[in-house]
C-alpha positions in Angstrom: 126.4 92.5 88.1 124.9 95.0 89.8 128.1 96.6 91.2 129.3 96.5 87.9 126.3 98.4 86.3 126.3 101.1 89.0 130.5 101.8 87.9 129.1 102.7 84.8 126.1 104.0 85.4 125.6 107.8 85.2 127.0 110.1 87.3 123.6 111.9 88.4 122.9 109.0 90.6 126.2 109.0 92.3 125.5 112.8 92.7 122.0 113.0 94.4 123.5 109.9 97.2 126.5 112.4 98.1 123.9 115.2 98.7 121.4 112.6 100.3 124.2 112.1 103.2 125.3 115.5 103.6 122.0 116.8 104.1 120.2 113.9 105.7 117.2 114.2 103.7 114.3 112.0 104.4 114.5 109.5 101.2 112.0 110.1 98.5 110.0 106.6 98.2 107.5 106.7 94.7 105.2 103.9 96.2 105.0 106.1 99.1 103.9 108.6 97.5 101.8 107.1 95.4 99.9 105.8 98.6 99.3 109.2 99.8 97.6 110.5 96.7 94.8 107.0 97.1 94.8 107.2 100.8 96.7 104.3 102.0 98.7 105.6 104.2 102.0 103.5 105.4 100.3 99.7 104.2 103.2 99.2 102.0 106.4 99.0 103.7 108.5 102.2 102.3 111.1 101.2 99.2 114.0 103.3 99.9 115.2 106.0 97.1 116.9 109.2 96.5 116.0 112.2 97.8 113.5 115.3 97.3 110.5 116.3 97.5 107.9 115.6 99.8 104.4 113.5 99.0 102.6 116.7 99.8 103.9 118.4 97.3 102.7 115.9 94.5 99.2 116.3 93.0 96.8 114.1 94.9 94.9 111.4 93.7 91.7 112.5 92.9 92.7 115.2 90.2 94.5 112.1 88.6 91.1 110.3 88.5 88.6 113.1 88.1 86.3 113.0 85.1 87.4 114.4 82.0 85.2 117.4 82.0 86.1 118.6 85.9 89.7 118.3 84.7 89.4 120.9 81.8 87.3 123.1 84.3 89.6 123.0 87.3 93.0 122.3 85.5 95.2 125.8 86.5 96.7 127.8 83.4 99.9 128.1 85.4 101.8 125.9 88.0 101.3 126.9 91.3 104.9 128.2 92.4 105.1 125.3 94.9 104.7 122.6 92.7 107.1 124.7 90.3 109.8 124.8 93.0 109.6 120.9 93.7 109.5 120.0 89.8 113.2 122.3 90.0 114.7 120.7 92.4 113.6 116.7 92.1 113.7 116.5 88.6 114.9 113.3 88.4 112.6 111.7 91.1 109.8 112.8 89.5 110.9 111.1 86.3 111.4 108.1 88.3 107.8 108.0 90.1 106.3 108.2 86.9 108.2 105.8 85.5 106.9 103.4 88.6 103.4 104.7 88.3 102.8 104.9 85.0 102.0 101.0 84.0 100.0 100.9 87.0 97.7 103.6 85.7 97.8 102.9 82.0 96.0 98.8 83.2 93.8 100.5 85.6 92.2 102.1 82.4 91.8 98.8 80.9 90.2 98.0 84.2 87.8 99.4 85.7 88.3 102.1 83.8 88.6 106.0 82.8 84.5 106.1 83.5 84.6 103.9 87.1 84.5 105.9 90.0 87.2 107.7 92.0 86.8 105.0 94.7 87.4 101.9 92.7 89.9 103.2 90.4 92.3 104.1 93.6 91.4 100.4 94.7 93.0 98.8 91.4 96.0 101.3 91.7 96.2 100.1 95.6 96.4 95.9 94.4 99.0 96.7 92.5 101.1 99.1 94.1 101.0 96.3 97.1 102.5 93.8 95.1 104.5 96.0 93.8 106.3 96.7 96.7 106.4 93.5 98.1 108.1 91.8 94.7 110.5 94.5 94.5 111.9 93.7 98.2 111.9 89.7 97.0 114.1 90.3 93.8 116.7 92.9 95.8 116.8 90.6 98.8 117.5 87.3 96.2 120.2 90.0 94.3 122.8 89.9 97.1 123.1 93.8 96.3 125.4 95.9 99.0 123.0 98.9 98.1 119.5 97.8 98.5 118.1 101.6 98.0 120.1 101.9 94.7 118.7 98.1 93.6 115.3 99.1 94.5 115.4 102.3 92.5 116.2 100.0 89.3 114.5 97.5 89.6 111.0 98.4 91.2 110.1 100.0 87.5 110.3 97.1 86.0 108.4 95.0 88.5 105.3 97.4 88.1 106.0 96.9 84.1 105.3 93.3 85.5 102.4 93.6 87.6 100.4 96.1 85.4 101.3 94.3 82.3 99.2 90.8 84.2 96.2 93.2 85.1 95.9 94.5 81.8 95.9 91.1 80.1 93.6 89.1 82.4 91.3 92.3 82.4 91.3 92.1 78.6 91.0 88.1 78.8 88.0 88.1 80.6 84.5 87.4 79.0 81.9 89.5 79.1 79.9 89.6 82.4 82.7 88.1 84.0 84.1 88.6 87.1 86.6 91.0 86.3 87.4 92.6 89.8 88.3 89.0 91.4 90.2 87.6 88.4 92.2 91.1 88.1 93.0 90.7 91.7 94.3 87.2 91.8 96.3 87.9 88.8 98.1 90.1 91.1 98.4 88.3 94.5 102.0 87.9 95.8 101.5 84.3 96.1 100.5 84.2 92.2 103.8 86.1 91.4 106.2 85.0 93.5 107.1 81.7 91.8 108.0 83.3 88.2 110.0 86.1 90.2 111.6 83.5 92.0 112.7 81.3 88.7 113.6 84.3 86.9 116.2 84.9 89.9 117.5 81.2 89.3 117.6 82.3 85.4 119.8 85.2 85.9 122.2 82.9 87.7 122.3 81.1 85.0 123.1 83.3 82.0 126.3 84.5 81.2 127.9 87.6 79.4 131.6 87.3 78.6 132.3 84.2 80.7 131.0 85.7 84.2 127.4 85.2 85.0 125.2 88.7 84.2 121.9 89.7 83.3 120.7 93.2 84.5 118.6 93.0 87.0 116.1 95.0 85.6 115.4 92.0 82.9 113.8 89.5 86.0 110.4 91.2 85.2 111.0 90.0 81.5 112.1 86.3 82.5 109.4 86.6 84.8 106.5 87.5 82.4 108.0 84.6 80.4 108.0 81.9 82.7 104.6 83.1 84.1 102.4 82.9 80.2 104.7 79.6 80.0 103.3 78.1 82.9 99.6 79.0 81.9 100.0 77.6 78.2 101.5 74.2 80.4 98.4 74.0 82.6 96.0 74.4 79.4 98.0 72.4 76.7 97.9 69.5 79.3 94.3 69.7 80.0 93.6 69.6 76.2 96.0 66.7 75.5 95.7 64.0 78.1 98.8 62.3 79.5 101.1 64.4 77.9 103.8 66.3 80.4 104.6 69.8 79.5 107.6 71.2 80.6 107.7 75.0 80.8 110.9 75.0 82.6 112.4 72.9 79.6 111.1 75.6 77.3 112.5 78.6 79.5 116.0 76.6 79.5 115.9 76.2 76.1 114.9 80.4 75.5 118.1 80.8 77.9 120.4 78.8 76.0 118.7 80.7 72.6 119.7 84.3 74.0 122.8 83.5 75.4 124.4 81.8 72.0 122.9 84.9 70.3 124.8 87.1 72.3 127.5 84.9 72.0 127.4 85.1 68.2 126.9 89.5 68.9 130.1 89.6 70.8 132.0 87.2 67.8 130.4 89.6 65.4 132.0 93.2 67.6 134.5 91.7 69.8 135.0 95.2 71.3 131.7 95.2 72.4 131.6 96.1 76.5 130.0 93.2 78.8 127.3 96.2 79.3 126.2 96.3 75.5 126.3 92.2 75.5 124.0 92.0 78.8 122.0 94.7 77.2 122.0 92.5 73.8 121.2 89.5 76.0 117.9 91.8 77.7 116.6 92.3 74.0 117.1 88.7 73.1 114.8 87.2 75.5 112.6 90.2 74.9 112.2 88.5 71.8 111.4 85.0 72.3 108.6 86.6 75.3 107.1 88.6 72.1 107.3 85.2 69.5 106.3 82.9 72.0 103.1 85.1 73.4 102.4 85.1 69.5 102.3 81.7 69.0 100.9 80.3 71.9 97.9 82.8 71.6 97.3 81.5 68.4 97.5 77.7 69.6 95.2 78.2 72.8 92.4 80.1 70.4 93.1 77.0 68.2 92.3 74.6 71.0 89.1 76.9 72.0 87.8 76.6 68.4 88.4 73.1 68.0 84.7 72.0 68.4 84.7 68.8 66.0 87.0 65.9 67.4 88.5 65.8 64.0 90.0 69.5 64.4 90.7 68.2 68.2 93.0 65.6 66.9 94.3 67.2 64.4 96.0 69.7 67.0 96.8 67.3 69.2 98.8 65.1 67.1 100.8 68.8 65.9 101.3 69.3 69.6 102.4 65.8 70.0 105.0 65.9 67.1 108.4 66.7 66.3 108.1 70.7 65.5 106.9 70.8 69.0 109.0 70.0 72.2 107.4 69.4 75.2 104.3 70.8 74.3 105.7 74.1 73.2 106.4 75.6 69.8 110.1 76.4 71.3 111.7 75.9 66.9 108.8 78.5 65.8 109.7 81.0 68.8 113.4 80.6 68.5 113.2 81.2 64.8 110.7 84.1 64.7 113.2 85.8 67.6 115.7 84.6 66.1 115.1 87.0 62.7 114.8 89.8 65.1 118.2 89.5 67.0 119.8 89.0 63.7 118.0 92.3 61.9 119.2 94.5 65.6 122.6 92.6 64.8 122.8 94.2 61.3 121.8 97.4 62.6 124.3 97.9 64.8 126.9 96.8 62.6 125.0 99.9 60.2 125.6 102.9 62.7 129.3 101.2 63.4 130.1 101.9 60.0 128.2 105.1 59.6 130.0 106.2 63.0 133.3 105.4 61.2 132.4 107.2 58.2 132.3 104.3 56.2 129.8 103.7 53.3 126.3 101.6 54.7 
């Protein structure tokens, strides 16, 4: 699939690897340089990308983490003509790195912080960036992809999406005067995330787009997020209900076979439709059961937190037990609330088809 994509993908990228041989320039590796503005120095094993600019050139750390007021005082009124010339020529990798970045430092200000110092900030960044890097290597490797450097460049975005996206929620989870530094960090270990990177690998085998087996790549972190809030409602719905198995890879077959019959129904609806607007369809389809089901079970695992009486107790229970429910898991609520979705992106497409034709909406 990835071959595929990259036939079709824009021609910039094709452009900067030609220049990247002929002038042998050392690769330009975000994570990388994202270690050199906290101080880390080469922990991280480097994640190979296209070229420009150097890590010096990059602002460093500690004007990204300063305090509000130091910024005003110290931010220049013009660039400095060195970071001017970079921005020119790297355009693109700069995009990219804050792209990569940018999740990481949006849950660090969930946790510890804009107020925390310097020090502690750079530490959350550091966690993350780490397993980062390390989950980014797993998915490529477990791709098959000829062009590791090209996979990388894809796909490590989406993993950081990934890993800031379990900071942020566990940081905002916690109670108050709770351990926030130690829960934070074992949401992120490697060993934590591995497994739900590792199905979401099996589940793109699995889905199919006009026959062949596709899902971008970049939709593991998606699957992954999925199977990873399914596996924590399992753990809690079965310590509230005794006895009862839940099964959250049941559930994530079942959102599998829900996005692939909606694209099938997509492509039935514009059979002209490319394999690349159907995998992208696909993406947006499991999007959307992740969205309804992290709605719903939120709602059921407050319900089980407020059920004090053992009359509200079983009164949950038996709706977990029963026939709206499979497994454990509201999987006919999900589908049906993502369901409305897919079907409302349908019609709009179907809207700027016709408008595109210069038909009447």
């Amino acid at each position: 699939m990835l071959k595929r994509l990259r036939e079709t993908d824009d021609k910039a990228y094709a452009d900067r690897r030609t220049d990247e041989v002929e002038t042998q320039a050392a690769p330009f590796d975000a994570l990388s340089a994202l270690n050199s503005m906290i101080g880390q120095g080469d922990d991280v094993a480097p994640v190979a990308s296209p070229s420009p600019p150097s890590a010096a050139a990059l602002p460093q750390h500690d004007d990204l983490v300063q305090s509000t007021d130091d910024a005003e005082e110290d931010r220049p009124q013009s660039a400095e003509p060195s970071i001017r010339a970079a921005v020119d020529g790297a355009r693109p990798e700069l995009a990219g790195l804050l792209e990569q970045v940018g999740p990481m430092f949006q849950a660090a200000l969930v946790f510890p912080g804009a107020s925390s110092p310097p020090t502690e900030f750079a530490a959350a960044i550091r966690r993350m960036s780490e397993t980062t890097a390390a989950l980014t290597r797993q998915v490529v490797q477990g791709s098959k992809e000829a062009d590791e450097a090209w996979a990388m460049e894809r796909v490590q975005p989406c993993v950081a999406r990934l890993v800031a996206e379990e900071w942020r929620i566990v940081a905002m989870s916690v109670p108050p005067g709770g351990d926030r530094d130690s829960a934070c960090s074992a949401a992120v270990a490697i060993d934590r995330l591995r497994g739900p990177v590792s199905a979401a690998m099996d589940v793109r085998s699995l889905l199919h787009v006009g026959g062949e087996a596709s899902l971008p790549i970049e939709a593991v972190a998606v699957v992954a997020r999925l199977c990873s809030e399914a596996s924590m409602y399992a753990e809690r719905v079965e310590q509230f209900v005794p006895g009862m198995e839940v099964s959250p890879d049941l559930f994530l077959l079942n959102a599998v076979q829900f996005a692939q019959a909606e694209t099938a129904a997509f492509h039935a609806r514009f059979p002209g439709a490319t394999r690349d607007v159907g995998a992208a369809f696909l993406v947006h389809a499991l999007q959307s059961v992740a969205l309804a089901f992290g709605r719903h079970s939120r709602g059921i695992l407050r319900a089980m937190t407020d059920a004090e009486t053992s009359q509200k107790r079983a009164g949950l229970e038996a709706l977990i037990r029963g026939d709206t429910f499979k497994s454990g898991f509201p999987t006919a609520e999900v589908t049906s609330d993502a369901r409305t979705v897919t079907g409302r992106m349908a019609a709009m497409a179907a809207h700027v088809l016709r408008s595109l034709s210069g038909e009447k909406a």
